[in-house]
MIDOSE-1310 file (N, C-alpha, C; in nm, 2 decimals, decimal comma, always signed):
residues 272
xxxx	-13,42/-0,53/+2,44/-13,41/-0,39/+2,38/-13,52/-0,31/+2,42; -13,65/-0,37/+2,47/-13,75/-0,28/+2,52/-13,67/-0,27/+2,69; -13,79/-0,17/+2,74/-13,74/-0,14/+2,91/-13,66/-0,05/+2,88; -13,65/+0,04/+2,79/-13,60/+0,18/+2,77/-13,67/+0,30/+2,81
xxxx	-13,65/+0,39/+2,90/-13,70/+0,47/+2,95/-13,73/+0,56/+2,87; -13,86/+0,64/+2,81/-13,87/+0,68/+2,71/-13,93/+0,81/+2,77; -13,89/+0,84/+2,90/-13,98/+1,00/+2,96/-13,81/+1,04/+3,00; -13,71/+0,94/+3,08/-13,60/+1,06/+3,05/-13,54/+1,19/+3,01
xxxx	-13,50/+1,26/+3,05/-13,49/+1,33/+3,01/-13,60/+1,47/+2,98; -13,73/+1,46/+3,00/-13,80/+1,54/+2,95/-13,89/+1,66/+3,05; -13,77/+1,58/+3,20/-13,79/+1,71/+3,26/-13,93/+1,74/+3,38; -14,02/+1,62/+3,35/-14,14/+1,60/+3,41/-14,14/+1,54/+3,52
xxxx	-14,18/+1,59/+3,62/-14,15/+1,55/+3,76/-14,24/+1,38/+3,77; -14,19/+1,34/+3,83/-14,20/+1,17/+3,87/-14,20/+1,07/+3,75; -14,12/+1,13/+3,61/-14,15/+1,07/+3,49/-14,13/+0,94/+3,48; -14,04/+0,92/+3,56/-13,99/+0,75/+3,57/-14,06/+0,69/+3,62
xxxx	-14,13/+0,73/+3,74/-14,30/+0,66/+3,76/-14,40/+0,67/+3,67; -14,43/+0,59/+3,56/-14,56/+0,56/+3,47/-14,64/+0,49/+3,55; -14,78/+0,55/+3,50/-14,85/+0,46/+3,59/-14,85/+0,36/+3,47; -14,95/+0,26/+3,52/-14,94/+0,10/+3,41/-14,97/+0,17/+3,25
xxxx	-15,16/+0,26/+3,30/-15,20/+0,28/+3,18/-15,09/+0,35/+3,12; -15,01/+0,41/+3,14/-14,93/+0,52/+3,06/-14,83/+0,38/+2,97; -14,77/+0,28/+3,05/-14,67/+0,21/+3,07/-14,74/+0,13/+2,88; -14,92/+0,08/+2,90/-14,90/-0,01/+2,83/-14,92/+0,10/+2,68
xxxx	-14,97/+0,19/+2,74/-14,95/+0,28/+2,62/-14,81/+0,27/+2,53; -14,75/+0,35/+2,61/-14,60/+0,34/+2,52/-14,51/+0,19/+2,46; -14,61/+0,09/+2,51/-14,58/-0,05/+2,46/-14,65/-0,09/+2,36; -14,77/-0,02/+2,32/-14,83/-0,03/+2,20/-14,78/+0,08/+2,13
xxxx	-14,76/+0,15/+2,13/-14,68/+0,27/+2,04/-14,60/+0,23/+1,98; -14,51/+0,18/+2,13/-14,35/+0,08/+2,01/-14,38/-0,03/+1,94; -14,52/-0,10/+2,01/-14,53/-0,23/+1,89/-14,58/-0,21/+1,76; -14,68/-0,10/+1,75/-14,69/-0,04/+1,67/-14,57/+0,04/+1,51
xxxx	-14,48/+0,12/+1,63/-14,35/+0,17/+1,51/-14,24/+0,02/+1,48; -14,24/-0,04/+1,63/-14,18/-0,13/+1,51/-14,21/-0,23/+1,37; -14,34/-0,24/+1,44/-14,38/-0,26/+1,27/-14,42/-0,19/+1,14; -14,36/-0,07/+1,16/-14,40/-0,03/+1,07/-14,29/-0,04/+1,01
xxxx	-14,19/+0,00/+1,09/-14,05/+0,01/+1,02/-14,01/-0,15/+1,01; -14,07/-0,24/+1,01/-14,06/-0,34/+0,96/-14,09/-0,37/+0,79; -14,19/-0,28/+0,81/-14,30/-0,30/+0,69/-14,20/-0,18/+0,58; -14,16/-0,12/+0,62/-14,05/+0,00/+0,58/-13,92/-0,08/+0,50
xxxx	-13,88/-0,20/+0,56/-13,75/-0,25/+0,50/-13,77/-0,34/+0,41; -13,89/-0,38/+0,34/-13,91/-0,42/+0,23/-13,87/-0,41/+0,11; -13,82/-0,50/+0,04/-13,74/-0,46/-0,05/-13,82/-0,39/-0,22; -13,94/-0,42/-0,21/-14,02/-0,44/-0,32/-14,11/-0,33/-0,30
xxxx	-14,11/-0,25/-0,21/-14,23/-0,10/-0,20/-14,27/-0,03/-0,30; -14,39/-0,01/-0,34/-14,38/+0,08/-0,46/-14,40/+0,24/-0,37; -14,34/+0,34/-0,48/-14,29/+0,50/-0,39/-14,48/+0,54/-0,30; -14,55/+0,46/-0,36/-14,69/+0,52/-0,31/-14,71/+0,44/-0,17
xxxx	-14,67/+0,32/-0,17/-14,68/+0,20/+0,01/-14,55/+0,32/+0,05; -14,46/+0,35/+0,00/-14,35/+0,39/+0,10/-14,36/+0,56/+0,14; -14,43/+0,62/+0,09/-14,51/+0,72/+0,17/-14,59/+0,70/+0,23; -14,68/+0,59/+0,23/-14,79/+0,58/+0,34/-14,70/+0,54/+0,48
xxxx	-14,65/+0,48/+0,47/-14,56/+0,40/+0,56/-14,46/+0,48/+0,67; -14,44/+0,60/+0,57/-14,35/+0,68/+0,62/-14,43/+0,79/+0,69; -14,52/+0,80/+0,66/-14,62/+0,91/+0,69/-14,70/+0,83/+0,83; -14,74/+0,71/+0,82/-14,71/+0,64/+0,92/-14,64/+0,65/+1,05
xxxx	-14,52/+0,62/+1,02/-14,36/+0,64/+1,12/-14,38/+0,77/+1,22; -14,41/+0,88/+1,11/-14,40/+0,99/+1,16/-14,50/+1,01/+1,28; -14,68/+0,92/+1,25/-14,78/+0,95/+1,29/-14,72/+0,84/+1,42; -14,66/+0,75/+1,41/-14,62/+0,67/+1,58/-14,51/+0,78/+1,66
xxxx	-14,40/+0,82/+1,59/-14,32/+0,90/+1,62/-14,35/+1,01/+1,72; -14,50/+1,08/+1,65/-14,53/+1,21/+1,72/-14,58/+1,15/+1,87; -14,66/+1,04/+1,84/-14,72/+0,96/+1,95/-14,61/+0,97/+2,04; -14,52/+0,91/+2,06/-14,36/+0,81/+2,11/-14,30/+0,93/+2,24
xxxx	-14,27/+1,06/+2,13/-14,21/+1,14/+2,20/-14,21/+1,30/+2,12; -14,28/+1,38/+2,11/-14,28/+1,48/+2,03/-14,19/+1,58/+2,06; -14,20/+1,63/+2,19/-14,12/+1,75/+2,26/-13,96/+1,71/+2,22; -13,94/+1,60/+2,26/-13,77/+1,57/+2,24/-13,73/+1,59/+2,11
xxxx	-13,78/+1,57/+1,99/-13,71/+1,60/+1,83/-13,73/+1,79/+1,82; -13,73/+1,86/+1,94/-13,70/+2,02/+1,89/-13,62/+2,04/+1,95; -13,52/+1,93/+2,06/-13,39/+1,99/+2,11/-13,26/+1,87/+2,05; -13,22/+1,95/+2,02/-13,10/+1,86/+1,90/-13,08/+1,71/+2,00
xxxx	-12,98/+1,78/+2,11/-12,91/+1,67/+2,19/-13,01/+1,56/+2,24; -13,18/+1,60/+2,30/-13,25/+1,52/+2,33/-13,31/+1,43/+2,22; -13,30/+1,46/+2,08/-13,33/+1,43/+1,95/-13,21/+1,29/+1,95; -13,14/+1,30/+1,94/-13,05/+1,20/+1,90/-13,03/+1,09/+2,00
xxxx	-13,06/+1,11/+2,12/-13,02/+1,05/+2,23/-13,17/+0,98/+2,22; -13,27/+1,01/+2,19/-13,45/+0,99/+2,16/-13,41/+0,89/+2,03; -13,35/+0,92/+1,86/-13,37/+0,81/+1,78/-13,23/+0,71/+1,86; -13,15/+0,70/+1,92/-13,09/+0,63/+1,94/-13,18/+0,47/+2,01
xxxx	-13,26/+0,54/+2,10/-13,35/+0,48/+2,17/-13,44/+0,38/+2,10; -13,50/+0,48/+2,00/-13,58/+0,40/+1,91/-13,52/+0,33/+1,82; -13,37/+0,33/+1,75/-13,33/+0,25/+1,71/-13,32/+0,10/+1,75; -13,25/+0,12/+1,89/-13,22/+0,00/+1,98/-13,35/-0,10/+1,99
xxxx	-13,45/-0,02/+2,02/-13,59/-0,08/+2,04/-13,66/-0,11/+1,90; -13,63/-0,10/+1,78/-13,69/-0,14/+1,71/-13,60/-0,24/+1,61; -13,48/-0,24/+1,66/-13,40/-0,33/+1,60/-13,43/-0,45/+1,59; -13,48/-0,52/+1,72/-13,51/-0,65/+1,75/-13,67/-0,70/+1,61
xxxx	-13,71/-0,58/+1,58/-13,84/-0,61/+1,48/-13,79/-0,60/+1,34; -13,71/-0,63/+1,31/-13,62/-0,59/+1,19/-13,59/-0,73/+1,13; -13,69/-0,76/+1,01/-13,71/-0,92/+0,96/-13,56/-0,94/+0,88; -13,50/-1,04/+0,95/-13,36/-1,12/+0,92/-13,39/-1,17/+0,79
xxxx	-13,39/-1,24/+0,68/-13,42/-1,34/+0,60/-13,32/-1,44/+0,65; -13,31/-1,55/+0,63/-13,16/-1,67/+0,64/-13,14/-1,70/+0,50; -13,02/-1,78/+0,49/-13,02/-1,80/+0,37/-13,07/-1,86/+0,31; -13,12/-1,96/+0,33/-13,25/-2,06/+0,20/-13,37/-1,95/+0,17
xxxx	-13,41/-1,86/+0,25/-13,51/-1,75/+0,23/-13,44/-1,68/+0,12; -13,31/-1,65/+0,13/-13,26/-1,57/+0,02/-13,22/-1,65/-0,09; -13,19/-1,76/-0,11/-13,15/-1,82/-0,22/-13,27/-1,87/-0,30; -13,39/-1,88/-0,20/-13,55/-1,94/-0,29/-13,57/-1,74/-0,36
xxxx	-13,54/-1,65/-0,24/-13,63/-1,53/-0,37/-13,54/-1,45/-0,43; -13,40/-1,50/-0,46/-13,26/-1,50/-0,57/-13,22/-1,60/-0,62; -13,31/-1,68/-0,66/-13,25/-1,79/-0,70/-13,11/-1,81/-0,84; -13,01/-1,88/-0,83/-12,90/-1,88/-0,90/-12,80/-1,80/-0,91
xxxx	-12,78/-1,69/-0,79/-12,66/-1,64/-0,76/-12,58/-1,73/-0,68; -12,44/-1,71/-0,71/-12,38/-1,68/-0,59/-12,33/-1,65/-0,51; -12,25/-1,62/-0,36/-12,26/-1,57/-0,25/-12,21/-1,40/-0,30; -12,14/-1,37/-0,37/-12,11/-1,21/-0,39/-12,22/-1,20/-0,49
xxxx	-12,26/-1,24/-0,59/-12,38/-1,17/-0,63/-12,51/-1,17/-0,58; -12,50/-1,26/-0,47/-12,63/-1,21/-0,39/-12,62/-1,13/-0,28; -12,50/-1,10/-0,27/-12,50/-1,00/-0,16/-12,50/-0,86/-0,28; -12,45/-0,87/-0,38/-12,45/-0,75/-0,45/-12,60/-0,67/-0,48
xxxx	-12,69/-0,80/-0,51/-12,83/-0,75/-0,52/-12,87/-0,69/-0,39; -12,86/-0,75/-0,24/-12,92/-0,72/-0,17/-12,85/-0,52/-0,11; -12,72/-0,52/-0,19/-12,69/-0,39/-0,16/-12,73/-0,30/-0,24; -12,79/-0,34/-0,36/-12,83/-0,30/-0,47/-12,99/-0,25/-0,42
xxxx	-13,06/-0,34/-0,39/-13,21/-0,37/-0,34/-13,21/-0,24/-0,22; -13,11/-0,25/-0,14/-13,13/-0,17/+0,02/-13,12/-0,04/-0,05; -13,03/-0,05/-0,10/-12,96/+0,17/-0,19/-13,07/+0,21/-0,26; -13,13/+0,12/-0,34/-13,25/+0,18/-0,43/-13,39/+0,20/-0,29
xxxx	-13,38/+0,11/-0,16/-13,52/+0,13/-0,09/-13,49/+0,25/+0,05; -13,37/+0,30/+0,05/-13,30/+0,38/+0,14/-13,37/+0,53/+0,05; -13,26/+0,52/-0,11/-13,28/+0,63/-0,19/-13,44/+0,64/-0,17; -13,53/+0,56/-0,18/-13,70/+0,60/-0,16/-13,71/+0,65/-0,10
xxxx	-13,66/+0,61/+0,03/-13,73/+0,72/+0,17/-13,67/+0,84/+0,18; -13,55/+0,83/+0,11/-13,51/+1,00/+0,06/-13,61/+1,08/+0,00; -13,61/+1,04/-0,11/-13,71/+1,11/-0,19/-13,87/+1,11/-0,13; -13,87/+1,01/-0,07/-14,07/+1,04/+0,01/-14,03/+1,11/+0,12
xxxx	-13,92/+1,11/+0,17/-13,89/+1,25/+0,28/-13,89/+1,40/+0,20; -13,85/+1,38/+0,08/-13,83/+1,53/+0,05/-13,96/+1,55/-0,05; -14,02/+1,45/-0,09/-14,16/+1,48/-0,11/-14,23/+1,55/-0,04; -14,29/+1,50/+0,07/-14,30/+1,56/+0,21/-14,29/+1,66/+0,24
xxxx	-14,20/+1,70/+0,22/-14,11/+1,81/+0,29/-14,12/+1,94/+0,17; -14,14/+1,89/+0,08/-14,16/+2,04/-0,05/-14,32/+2,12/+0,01; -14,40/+1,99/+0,08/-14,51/+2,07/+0,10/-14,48/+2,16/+0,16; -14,40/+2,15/+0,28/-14,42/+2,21/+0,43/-14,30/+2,33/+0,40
xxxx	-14,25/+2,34/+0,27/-14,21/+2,53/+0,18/-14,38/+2,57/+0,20; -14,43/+2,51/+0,12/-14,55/+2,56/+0,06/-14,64/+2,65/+0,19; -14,61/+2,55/+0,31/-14,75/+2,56/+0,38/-14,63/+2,60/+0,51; -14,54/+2,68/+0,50/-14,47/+2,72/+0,62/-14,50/+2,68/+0,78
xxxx	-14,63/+2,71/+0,84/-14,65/+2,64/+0,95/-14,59/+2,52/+0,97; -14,63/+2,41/+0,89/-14,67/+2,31/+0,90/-14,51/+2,25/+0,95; -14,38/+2,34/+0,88/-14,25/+2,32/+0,93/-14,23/+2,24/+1,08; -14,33/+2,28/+1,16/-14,31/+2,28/+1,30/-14,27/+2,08/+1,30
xxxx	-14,32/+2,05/+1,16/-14,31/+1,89/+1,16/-14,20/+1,85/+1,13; -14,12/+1,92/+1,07/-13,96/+1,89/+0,98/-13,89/+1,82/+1,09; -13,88/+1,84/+1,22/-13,78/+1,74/+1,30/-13,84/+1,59/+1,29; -13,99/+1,60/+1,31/-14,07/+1,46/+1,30/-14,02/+1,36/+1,16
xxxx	-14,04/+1,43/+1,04/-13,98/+1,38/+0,96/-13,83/+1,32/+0,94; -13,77/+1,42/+0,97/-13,59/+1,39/+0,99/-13,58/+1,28/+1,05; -13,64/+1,26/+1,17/-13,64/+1,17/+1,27/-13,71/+1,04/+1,20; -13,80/+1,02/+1,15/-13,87/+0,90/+1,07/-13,81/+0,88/+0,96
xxxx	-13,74/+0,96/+0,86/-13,64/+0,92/+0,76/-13,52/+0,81/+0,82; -13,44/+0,92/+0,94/-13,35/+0,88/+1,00/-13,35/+0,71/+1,04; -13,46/+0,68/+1,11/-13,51/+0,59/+1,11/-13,55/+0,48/+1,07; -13,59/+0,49/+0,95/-13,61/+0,41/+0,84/-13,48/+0,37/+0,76
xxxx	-13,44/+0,44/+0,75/-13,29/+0,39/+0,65/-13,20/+0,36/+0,76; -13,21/+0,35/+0,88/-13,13/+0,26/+0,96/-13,16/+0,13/+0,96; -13,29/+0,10/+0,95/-13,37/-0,03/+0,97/-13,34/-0,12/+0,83; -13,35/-0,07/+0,71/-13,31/-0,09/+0,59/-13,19/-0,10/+0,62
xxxx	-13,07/-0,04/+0,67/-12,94/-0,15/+0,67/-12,91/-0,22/+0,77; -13,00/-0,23/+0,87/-12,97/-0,33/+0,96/-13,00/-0,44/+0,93; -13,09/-0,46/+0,82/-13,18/-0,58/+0,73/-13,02/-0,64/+0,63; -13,00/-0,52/+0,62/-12,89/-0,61/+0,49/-12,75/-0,58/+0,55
xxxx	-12,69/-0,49/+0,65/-12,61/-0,61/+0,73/-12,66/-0,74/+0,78; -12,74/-0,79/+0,80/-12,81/-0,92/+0,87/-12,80/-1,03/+0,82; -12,86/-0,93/+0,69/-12,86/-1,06/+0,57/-12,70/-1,10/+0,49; -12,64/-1,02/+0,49/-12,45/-1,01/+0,39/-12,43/-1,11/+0,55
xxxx	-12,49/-1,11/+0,62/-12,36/-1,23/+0,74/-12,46/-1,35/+0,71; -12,56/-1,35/+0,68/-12,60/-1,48/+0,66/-12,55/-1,54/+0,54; -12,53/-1,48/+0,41/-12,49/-1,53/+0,30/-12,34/-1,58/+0,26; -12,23/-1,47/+0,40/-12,11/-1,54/+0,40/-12,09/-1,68/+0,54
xxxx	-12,20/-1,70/+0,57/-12,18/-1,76/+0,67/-12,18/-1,78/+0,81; -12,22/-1,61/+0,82/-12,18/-1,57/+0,98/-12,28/-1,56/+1,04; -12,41/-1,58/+1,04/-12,56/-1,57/+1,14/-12,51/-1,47/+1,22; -12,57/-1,42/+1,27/-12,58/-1,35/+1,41/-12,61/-1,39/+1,50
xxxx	-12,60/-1,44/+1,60/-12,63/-1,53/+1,72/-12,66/-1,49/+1,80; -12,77/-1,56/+1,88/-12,75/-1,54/+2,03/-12,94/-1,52/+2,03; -13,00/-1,42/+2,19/-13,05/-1,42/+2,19/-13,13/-1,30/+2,08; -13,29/-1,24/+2,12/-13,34/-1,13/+2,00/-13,27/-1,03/+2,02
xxxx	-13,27/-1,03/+2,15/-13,19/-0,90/+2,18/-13,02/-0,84/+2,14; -12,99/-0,98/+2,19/-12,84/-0,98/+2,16/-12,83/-0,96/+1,99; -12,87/-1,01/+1,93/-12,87/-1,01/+1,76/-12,92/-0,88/+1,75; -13,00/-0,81/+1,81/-13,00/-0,71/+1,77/-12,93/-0,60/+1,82
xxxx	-12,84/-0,62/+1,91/-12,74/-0,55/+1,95/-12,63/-0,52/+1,88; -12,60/-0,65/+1,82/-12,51/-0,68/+1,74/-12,51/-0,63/+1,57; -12,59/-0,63/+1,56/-12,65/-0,57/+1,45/-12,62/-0,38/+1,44; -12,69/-0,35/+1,61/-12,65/-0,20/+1,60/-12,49/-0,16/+1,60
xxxx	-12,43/-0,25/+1,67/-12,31/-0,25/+1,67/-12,23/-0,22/+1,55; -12,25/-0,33/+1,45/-12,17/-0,33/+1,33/-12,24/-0,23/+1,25; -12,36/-0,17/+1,24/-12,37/-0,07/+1,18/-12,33/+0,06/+1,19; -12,28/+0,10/+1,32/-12,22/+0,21/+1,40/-12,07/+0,19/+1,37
xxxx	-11,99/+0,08/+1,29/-11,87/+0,06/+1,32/-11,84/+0,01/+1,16; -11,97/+0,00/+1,10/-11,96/-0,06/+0,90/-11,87/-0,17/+0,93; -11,89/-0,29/+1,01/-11,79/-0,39/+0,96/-11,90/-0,50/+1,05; -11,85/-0,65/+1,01/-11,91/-0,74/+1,05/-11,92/-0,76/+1,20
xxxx	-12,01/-0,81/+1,25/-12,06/-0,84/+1,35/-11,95/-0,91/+1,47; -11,93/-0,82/+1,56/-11,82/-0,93/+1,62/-11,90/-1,04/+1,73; -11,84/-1,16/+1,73/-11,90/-1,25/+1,83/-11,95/-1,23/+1,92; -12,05/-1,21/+2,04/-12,10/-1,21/+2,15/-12,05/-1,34/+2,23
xxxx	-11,99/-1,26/+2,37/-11,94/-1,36/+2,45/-12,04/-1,36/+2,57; -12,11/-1,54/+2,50/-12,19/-1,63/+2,60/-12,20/-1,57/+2,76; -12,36/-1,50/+2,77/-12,41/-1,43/+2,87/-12,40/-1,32/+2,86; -12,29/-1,22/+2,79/-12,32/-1,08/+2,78/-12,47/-1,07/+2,68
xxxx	-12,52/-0,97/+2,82/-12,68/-0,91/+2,76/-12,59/-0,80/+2,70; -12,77/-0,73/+2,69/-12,80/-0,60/+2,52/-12,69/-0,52/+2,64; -12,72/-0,51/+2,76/-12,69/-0,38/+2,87/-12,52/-0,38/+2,86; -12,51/-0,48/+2,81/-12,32/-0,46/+2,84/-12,30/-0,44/+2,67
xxxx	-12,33/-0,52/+2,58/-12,30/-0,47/+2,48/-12,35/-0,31/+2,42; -12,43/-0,27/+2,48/-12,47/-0,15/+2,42/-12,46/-0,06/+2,57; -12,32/-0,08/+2,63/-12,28/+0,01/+2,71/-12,25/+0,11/+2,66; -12,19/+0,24/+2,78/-12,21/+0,37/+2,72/-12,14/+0,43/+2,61
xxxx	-12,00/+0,37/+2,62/-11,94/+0,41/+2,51/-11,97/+0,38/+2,39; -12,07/+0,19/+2,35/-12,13/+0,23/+2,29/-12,24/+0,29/+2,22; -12,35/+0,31/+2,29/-12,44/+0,38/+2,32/-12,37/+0,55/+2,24; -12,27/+0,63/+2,29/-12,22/+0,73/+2,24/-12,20/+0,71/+2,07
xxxx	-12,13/+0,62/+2,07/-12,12/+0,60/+1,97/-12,24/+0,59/+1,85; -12,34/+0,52/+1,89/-12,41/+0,48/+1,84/-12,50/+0,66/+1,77; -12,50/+0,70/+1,87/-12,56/+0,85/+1,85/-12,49/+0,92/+1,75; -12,34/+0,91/+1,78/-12,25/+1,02/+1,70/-12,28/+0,99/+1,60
xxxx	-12,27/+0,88/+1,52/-12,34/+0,77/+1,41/-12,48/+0,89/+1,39; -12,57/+0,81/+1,45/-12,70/+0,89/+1,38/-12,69/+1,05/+1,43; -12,64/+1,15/+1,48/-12,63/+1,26/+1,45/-12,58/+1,35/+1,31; -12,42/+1,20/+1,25/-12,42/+1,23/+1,13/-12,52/+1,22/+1,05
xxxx	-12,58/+1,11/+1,06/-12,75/+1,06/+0,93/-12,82/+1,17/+0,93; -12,86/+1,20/+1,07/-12,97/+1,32/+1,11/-12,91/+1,43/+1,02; -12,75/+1,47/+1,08/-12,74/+1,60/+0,99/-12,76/+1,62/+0,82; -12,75/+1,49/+0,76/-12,71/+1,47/+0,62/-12,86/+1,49/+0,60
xxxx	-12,93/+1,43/+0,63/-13,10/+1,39/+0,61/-13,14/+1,56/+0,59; -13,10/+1,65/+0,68/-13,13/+1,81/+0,66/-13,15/+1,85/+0,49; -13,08/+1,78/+0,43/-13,12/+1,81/+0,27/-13,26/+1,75/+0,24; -13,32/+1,71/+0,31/-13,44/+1,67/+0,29/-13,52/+1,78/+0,27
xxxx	-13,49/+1,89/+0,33/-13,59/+2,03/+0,37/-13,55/+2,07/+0,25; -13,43/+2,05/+0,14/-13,43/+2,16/+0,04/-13,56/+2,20/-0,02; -13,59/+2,33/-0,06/-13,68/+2,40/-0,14/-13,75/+2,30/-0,26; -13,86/+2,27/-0,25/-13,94/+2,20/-0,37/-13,89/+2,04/-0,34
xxxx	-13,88/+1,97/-0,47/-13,80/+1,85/-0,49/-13,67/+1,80/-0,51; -13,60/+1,98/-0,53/-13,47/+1,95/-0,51/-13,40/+1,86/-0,35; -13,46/+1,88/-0,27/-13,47/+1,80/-0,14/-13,47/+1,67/-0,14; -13,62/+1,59/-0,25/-13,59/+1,48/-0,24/-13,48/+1,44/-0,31
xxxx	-13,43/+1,48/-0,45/-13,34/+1,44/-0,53/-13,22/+1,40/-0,44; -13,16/+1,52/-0,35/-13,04/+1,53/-0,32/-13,07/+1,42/-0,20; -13,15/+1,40/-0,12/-13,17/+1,30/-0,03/-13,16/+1,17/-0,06; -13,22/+1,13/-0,18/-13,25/+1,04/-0,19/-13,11/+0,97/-0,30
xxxx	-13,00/+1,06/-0,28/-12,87/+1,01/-0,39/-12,80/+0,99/-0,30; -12,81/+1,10/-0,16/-12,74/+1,05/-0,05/-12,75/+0,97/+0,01; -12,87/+0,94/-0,01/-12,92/+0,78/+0,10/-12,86/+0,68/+0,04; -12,86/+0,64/-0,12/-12,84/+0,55/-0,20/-12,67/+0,53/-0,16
xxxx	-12,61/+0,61/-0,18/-12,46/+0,66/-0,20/-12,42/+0,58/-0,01; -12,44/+0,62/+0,04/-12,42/+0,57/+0,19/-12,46/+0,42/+0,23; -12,61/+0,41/+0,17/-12,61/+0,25/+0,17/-12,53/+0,19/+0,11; -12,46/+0,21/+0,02/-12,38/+0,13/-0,10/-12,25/+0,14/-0,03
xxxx	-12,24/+0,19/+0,01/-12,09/+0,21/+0,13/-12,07/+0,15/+0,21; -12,18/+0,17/+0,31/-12,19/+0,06/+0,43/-12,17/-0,03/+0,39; -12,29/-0,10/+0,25/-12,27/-0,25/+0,26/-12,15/-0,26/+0,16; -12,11/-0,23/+0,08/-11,99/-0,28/+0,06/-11,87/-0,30/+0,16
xxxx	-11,86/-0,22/+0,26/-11,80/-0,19/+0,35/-11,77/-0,36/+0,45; -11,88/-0,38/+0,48/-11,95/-0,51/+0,55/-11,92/-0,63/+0,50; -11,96/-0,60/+0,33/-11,94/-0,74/+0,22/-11,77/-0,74/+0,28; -11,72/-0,63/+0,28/-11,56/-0,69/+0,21/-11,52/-0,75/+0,36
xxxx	-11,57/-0,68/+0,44/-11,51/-0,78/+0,57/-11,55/-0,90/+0,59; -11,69/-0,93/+0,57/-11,71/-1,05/+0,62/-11,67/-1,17/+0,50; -11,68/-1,10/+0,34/-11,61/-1,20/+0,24/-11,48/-1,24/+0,25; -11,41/-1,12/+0,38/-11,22/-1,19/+0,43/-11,26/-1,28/+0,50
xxxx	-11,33/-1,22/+0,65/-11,35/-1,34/+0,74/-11,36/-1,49/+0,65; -11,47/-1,50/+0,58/-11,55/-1,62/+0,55/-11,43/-1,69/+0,45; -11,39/-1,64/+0,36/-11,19/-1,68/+0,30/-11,12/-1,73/+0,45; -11,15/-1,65/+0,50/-11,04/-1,75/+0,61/-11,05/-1,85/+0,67
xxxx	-11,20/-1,83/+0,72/-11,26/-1,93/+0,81/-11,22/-2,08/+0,71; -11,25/-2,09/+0,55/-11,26/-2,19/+0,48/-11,08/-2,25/+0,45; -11,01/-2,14/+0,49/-10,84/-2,22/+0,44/-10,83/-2,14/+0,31; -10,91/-2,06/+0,26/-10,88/-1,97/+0,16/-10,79/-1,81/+0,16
């Protein structure tokens, strides 16, 4: 998922030539965001770690690529990128990990918590986005940041359901397989499409699975998030409220969405 060209696009003559220093730069940038947005899908954040965190995101973000989040099309085609690339940092639990820190559900009510857990830590970064963002009424300049944010919300609550699609296939039975990459291909896949993970056929890399069409796809997807996320800018805290019901409301979708397929698959698989 890394080896993504991250100057594309931006117009700079010989951009695709980095020199090394530039090269290990942008490799510490991304090791950097993707941990953070690792640290981001935690289920247990209190709203004060999940502004730092996010305020964070944004401070790797600006680093990553700033110019591209002020042109829409280069914006989406940019978090697409960073999706793909930070997918692979995106902590799986298995299921003995989930059954020791749920202990005594089970398989639908632990999937119910973890869609429970994702909607309430999605709805957060709603609301720490439109926290945020009530300043930047206040302090008009400062607006020039509002794509930065969009783009670091956007981002975070993708990672937050890639965690709990990951986890709803581990608990009916379906791992994700293959190599980091491929699992996390797979991962982008089914979240661009809200259904379970379809198999990877032995030797297809990330490059064919996340070929162009899906790749398009994958954007059209986050262009919708991106546009919904714009209520983040509402005036004051009405921004975060409405953000952060949307965020909730959409995770709970997806993963129900997910549960019901993979709880047919897993009925079937058993003769049920």
């Amino acid at each position: 998922m890394s080896g993504t060209d991250h100057t594309a696009g931006t117009g700079v003559p010989g951009a695709l030539e980095q020199t090394p220093a530039k090269n290990q730069e942008l490799a510490s940038v991304d090791a950097e965001l993707g941990q953070t947005v690792a640290a981001l899908t935690a289920d247990d954040l209190e709203p004060a770690g999940r502004r730092q965190l996010l305020g964070r995101l944004v401070a790797d973000i600006r680093r990553r690529g700033l110019g591209q989040m002020f042109k829409p099309k280069a914006a989406v085609r940019w978090m697409a990128d960073v999706v793909t690339d930070v997918a692979p940092h995106v902590p799986i639990r298995d299921l003995e990990t989930l059954r020791r820190h749920f202990p005594g559900l089970d398989d639908d009510d632990l999937a119910d918590r973890l869609i429970r857990n994702a909607a309430r830590s999605t709805a957060g970064v709603g609301a720490a986005g439109g926290g945020v963002a009530s300043i930047e009424w206040i302090a008009p300049p400062t607006l020039l940041s509002a794509p930065i944010l969009l783009g670091a919300e956007t981002v975070a609550v993708v990672a937050i359901e890639l965690k709990l699609i990951g986890e709803l296939h581990e608990i009916y039975g379906q791992p994700v397989r293959g190599s980091l990459g491929q699992r996390a291909a797979g991962l982008v896949q089914a979240w661009t499409q809200q259904r379970g993970v379809n198999p990877l056929v032995p030797g297809v890399g990330v490059a064919t699975v996340l070929g162009t069409a899906a790749r398009r796809e994958l954007q059209t997807t986050l262009l919708k998030r991106f546009g919904r996320n714009l209520t983040t800018l509402g005036p004051m805290l009405t921004g975060a409220a409405v953000a952060g019901y949307l965020n909730r409301r959409a995770t709970r979708n997806l993963g129900e969405h997910v549960q019901k397929d993979l709880r047919k698959a897993h009925r079937k698989a058993l003769g049920g």
